[in-house]
C-alpha distance (Angstrom), angle and dihedral (degrees) to the residues before:
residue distance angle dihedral
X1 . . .
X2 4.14 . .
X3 3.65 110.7 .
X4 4.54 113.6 -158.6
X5 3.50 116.2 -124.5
X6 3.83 130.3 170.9
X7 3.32 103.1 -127.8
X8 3.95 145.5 142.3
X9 3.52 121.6 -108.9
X10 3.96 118.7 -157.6
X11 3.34 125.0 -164.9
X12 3.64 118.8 -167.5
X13 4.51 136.6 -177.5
X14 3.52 136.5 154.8
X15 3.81 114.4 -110.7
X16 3.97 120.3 -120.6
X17 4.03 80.2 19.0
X18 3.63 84.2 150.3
X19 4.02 94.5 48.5
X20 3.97 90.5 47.8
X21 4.00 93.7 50.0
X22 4.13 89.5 52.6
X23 3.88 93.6 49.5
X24 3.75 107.5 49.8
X25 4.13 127.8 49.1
X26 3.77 128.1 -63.5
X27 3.70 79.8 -120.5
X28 3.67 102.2 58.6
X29 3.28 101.0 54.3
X30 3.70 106.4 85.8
X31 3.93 96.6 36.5
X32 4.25 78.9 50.7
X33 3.93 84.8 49.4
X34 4.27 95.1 51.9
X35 3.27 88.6 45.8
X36 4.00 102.9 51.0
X37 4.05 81.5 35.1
X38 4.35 96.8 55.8
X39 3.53 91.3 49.2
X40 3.72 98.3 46.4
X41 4.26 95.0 37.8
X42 4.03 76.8 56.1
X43 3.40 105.2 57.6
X44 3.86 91.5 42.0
X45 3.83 87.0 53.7
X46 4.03 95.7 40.7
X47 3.67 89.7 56.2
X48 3.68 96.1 51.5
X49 4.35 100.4 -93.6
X50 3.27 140.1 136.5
X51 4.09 120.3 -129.4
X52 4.20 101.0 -133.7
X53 3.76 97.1 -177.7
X54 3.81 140.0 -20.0
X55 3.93 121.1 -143.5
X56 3.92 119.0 -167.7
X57 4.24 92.4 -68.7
X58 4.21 89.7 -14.5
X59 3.69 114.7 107.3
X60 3.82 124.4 -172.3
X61 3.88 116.8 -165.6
X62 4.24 138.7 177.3
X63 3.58 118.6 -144.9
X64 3.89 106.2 -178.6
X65 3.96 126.0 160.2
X66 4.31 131.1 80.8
X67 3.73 91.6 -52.7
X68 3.15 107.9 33.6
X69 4.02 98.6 139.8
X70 4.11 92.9 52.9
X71 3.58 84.9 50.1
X72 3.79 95.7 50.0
X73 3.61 98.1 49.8
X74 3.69 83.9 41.0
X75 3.64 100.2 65.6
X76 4.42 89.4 33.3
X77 4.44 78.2 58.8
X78 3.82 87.7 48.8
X79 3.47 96.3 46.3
X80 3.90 98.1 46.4
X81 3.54 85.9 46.5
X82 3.82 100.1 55.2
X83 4.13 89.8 40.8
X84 3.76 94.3 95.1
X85 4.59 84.1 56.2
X86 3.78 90.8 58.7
X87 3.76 116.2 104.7
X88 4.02 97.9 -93.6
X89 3.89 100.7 -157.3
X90 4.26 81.2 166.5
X91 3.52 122.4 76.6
X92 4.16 113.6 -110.0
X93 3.84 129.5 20.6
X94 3.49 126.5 -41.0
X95 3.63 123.3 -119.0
X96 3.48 136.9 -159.8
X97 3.83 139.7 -160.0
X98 3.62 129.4 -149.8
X99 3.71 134.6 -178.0
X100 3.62 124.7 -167.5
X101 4.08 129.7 -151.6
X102 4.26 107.4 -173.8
X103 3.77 118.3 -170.9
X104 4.23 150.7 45.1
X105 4.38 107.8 -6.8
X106 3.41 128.5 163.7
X107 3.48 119.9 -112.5
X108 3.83 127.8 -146.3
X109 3.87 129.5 -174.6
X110 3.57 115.4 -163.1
X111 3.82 126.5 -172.4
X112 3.58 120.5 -132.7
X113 3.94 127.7 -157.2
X114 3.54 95.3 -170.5
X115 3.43 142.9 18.3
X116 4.06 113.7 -84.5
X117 4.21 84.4 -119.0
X118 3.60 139.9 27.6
């Protein structure tokens, strides 16, 4: 059964992802991934959120409580701050876009038996 919540949702991705991935080694990528992924997950956590799903550089996060906008754009100023520490395999700085979505969304908690791969 949904449950509303006001909340903030934050949706976060590298720009020219796609360009970066094609101009460094196979075997960069995923070490380049952690890293851009540790210091994102820990701004959303530092500022109160909730990671909801990672996808390759996408991240998906839930901030919900009385401030949840300051502690949205807190984390998206901690993140954009740490960018230039994250393992840069790609020549240039990295950049990151963000989208925001503030208000009443329905929240649904499944269960899982299993992990969604093996």
């Amino acid at each position: 059964m949904p449950e509303k919540v006001g909340a903030v949702l934050w949706q976060n991705d590298l720009r020219s992802y796609t360009q970066i991935s094609e101009s460094i080694a196979p075997e960069e990528i995923i070490p380049f991934l952690n890293d851009y992924a540790d210091i994102v997950v820990s701004a959303i956590h530092g500022h109160a959120g909730d990671v909801l799903k990672l996808i390759g550089d996408g991240v998906l996060a839930i901030f919900a409580g009385k401030s949840r906008a300051a502690a949205c754009l807190a984390a998206a100023s901690s993140r954009s701050a740490a960018m230039p520490c994250a393992a840069n395999p790609a020549p240039g700085a990295l950049h990151a876009r963000a989208g925001l979505r503030s208000g009443a969304v329905n929240l649904v908690v499944e269960a899982r038996s299993e992990a969604p791969f093996s």
